[in-house]
N, C-alpha and C positions, 0 to 999 in steps of 0.2 A: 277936596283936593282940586288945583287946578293944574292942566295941562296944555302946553303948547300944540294945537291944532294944526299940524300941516297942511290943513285941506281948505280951513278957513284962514290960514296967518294970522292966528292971534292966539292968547292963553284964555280958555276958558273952563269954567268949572265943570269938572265931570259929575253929569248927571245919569249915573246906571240906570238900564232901560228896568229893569225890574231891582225896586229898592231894596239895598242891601246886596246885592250882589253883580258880580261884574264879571263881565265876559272878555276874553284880552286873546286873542293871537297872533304869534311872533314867528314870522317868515324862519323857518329853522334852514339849515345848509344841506347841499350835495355830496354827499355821502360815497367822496372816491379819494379822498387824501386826509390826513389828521390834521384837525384845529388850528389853525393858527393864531395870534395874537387879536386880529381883526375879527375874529368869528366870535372873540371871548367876550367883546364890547356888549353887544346884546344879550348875551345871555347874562352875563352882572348888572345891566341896564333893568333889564325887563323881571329880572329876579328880588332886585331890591324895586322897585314901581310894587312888584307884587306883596312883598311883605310888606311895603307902608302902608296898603288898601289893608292888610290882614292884620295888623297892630291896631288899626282903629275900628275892627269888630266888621269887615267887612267879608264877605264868601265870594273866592273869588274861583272860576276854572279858566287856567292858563292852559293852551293848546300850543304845541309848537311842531310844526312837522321834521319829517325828514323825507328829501327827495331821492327816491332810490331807483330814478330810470333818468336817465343822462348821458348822452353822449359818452360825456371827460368818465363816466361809471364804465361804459359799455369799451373806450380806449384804454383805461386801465385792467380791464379785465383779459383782452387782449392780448395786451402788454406783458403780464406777468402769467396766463397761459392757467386760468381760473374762472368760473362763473360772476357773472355779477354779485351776483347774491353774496358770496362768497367776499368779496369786496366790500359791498352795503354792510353787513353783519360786521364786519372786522370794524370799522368807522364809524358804524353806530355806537359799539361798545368804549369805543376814543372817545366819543363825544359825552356818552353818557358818563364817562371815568373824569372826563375834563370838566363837567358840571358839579360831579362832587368833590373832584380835588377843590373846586373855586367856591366850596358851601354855597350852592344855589340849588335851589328843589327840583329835579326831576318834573317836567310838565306834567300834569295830573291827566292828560293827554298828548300821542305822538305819533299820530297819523302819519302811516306810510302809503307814497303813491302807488305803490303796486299790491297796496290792500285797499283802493280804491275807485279801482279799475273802472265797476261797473257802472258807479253813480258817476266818475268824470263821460264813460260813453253817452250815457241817458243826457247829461248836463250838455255838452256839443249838439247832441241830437236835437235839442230842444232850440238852441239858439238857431240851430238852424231854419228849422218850423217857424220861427218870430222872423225869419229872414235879415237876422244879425250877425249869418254866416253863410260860406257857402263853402261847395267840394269840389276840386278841382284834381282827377286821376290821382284819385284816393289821397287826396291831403283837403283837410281843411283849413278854413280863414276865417278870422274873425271880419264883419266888413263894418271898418272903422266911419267910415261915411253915413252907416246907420243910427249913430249917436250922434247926435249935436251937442254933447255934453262934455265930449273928449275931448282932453287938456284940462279936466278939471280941477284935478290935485296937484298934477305940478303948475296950473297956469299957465299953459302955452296955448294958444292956437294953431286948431289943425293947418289951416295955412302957411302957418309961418314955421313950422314942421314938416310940410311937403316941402318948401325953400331950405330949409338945414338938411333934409333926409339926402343919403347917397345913394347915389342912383342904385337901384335891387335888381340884378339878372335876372329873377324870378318875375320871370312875363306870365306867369298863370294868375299874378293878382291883380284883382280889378285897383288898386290902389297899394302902392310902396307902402303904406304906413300899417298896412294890413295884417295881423301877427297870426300865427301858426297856433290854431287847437288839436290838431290831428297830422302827425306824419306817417304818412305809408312808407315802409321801411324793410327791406330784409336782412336788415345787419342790427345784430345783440338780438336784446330779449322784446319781441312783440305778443302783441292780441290781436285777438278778432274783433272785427269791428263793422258797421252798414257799410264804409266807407272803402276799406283795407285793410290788411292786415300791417299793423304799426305800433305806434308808442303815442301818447298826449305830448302838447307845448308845455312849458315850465308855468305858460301865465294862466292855464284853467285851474293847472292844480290847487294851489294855496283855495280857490273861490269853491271848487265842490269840498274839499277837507275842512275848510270854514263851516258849510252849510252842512256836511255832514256830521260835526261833532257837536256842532251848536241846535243844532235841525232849528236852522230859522238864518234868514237872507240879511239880517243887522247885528252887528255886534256892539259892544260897549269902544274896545281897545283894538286898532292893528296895529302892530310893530313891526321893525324892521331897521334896519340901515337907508343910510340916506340915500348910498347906492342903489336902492331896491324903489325908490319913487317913482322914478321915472327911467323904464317903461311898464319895470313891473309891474307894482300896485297900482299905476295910473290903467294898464290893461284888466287888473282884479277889478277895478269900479268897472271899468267899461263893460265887462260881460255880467257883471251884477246888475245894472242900471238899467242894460239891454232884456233883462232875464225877470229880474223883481224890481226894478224901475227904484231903489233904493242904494246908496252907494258905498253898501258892505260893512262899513265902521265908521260910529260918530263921532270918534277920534284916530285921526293918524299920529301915531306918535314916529320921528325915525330920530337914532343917534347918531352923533357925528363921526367923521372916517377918524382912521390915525396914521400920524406919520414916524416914522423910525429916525432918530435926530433931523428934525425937519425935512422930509424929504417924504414923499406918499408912498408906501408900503405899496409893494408889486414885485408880483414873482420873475418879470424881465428883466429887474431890477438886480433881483438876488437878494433884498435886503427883508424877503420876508422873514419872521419870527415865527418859529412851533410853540404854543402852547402848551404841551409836555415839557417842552426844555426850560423854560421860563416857571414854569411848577417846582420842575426838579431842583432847579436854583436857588428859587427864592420862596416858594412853596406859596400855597393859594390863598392868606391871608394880604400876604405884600403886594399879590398882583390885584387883586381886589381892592386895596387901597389905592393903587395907583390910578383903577380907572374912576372909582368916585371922586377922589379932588380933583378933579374938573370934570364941570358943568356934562350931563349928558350929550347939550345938541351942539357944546364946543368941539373944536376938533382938538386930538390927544397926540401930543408930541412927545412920546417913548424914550429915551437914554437912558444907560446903568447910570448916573446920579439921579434917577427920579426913585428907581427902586432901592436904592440905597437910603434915600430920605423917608422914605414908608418906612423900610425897615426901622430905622433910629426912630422914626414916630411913633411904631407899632408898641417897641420893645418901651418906651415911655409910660404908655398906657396899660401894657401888660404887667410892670413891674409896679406900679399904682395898684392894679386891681388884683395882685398876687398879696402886695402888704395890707391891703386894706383887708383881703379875705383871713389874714391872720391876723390882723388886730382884733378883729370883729369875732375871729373863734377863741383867743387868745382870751378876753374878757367877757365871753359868753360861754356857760357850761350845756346849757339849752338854747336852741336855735330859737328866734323869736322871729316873730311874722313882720312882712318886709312889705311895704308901700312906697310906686313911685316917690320921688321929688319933684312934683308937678313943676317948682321955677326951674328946674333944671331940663324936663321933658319936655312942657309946653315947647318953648325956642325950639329943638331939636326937631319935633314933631311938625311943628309950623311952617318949619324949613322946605322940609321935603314935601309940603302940602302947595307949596310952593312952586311948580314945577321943578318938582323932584331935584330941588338943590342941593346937592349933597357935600358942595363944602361949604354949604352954611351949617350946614346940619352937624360936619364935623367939627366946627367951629364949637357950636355948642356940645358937643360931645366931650370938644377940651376944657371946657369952662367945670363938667361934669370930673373929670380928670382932676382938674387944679382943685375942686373942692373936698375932694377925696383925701387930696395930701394935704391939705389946709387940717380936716380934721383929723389926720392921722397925728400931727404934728404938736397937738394939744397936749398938756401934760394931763388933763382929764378926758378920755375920750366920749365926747357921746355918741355912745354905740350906735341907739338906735337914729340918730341921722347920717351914722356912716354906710349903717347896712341898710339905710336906704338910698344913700349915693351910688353904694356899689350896685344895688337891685337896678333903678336907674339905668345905671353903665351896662349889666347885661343886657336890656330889654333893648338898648341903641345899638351894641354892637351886633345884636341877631336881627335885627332891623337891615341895618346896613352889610351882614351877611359875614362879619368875623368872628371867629369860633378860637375864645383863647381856656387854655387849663384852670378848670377851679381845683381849687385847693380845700383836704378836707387831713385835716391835721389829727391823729391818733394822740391817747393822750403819751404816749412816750413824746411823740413831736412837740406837745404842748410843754411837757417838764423841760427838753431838751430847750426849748426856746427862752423859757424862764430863768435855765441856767447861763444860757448867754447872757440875758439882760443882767441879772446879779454878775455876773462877772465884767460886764462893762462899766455897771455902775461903783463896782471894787477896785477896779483897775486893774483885775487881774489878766493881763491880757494875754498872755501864754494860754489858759483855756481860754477866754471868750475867742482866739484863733482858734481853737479845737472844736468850738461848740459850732463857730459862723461856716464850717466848714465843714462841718456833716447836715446844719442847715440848708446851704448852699445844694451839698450833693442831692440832695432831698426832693429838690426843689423849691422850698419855703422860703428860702432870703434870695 
């Protein structure tokens, strides 16, 4: 597989540090409002990345956090006159319910920052000791000046970053550009700490939860949004480089923003989207379709006629692999054993080996589609190249992460279907309306 490198600019082949399996973690969200449309991008991104590594025999452990000490946590907690936790727990159960309504896997890990407490204290404590931080009246600093390496991922110069930076009130740091590991704090939920008693910065956590689920300073995969490069993960290398002189992940992957009819999704806006409500609507096969036909690192311009076109395309492919699954039981009394279509697989599979192109992939997906109906279409059917078109079509669509009804027809459903055909083929069409139409109810035509 090759993947676009944000750290080198270029597509190169992922080479997993120990063969056969691969390590990947995905900046998870802050856990004080439900999902929006923008939060759903990665998690379909990073979920389909993961089943293509897992279709081709590879073991993979996907990690994805959740941030449950924040500010915008500790203001709505406030707000609505309830504990944090209280808040976290309610948002984590959204997100977790918004991963299954979108068929994408539950992270096989989901570190939280307030069951990490310890290992981020030791982690500050220690960059301190390398003198790639310091404390100032119980806060600490990361001190960007210690690395000569900073600006490595998004390519900027620290110079040319003190010239764009706005000026920082915060006279305690030896340098503006210098980002917060430790806040001493007496508002929401704190610890104890060498320093004060406080809360961590947003940009140690992802780098000890990295190290602690991984136990080891390199990973194969990081992900994230492209919002999250820079300053986020450009400060995740900085305290890894400063710490284990290695820059966290051999590949940066990040996908691209989205906009709402051309226009960038933002809540001053008013034009954000809930992912709940967009489920409820259109339910989580449609919106998953919509974020694969375009490119992951494209940016996603949203409208009701895009989910309108998934759906007509969805229902295309559904009602193929609904007829096909009745043809195929229709002239099989015994189920016979089913093998890819390798010309059909190969392309599809290629595709997404491809930096994870997933409407080339759909592309051949349709070609998989069109040869379903081509041999439904025969006046002889050969079975077994249809049930292996349709084996095929399942192995792409759990690939790409759609989950349609299989069809397992009792033998009354088999006579009933028989009796329609003889009476289309008699012209008796007073029943074959009576027959097509307990079919129908069925779900089988």
């Amino acid at each position: 597989m090759k993947l676009y490198n944000s750290y080198t600019q270029m597509i190169e082949e992922l080479k997993p540090i120990e063969e056969g399996k691969v390590s990947m973690y995905v900046c998870g969200p802050t856990v004080y409002n439900y999902p929006h449309i923008g939060n759903v991008r990665p998690i379909i991104v990073f979920d389909t990345l993961k089943k293509t590594l897992e279709a081709q025999g590879m073991d993979v452990l996907y990690a994805s956090n959740y941030t449950d000490v924040d500010d915008k946590i500790i203001n709505t907690a406030i707000e609505k006159g309830v504990s944090e936790q209280e808040i976290t727990t309610q948002f984590i159960e959204a997100y977790d319910q918004t991963r299954a309504d979108l068929n994408a896997d539950q992270p096989d890990v989901a570190p939280k920052v307030t069951e990490t407490m310890d290992a981020i204290i030791r982690f500050i404590d220690q960059l301190i000791q390398k003198g790639a931080a310091y404390q100032v009246d119980g806060d600490v600093y990361y001190r960007v000046d210690s690395n000569s390496l900073y600006g490595e991922l998004s390519h900027q110069k620290v110079e040319d970053l003190m010239v764009g930076a706005r000026i920082d009130e915060n006279t305690k740091k030896e340098n503006p550009l210098d980002f917060t590991l430790w806040k001493a704090t007496d508002r929401g939920i704190q610890w104890d700490s060498p320093w004060s008693k406080g809360r961590p910065g947003w940009h140690t956590e992802c780098v000890v939860m990295i190290n602690d689920v991984f136990q080891k300073p390199l990973i194969d995969i990081h992900g994230g949004g492209l919002d999250l490069k820079f300053p986020h993960h450009e400060n995740e290398i900085a305290q890894c480089e400063s710490l284990h002189h290695t820059r966290l992940a051999n590949m940066w992957v990040h996908n691209g923003m989205i906009n709402i009819d051309g226009i960038k999704m933002s809540k001053s806006l008013g034009n954000v989207w809930w992912a709940k409500d967009l489920i409820a609507m259109y339910g989580g096969n449609v919106i998953r379709w919509v974020m694969i036909s375009t490119h992951y690192r494209a940016p996603l311009n949203l409208n009701e006629k895009a989910f309108e076109s998934a759906q007509k395309e969805l229902a295309k492919i559904e009602n193929a692999y609904r007829q096909g699954q009745v043809k195929v039981q229709i002239a099989n009394e015994e189920e016979e054993p089913k093998e890819l279509d390798q010309t059909l697989w190969n392309p599809f599979i290629e595709a997404l080996n491809d930096d994870l192109n997933t409407p080339n992939a759909i592309t051949a997906l349709l070609e998989c589609v069109k040869k379903i109906n081509q041999l439904q279409r025969q006046k002889e059917i050969d079975v077994k190249a249809l049930n292996d078109a349709l084996f095929t079509l399942e192995k792409m669509l759990t690939v790409l992460g759609i989950k349609l009804p299989t069809i397992h027809l009792s033998q009354e459903d088999k006579e009933l279907y028989r009796l329609w055909r003889n009476a289309v083929q008699e012209k008796d069409f007073e029943h074959a309306d009576l027959y097509r139409a307990r079919l129908q109810e069925q779900g089988i035509l």
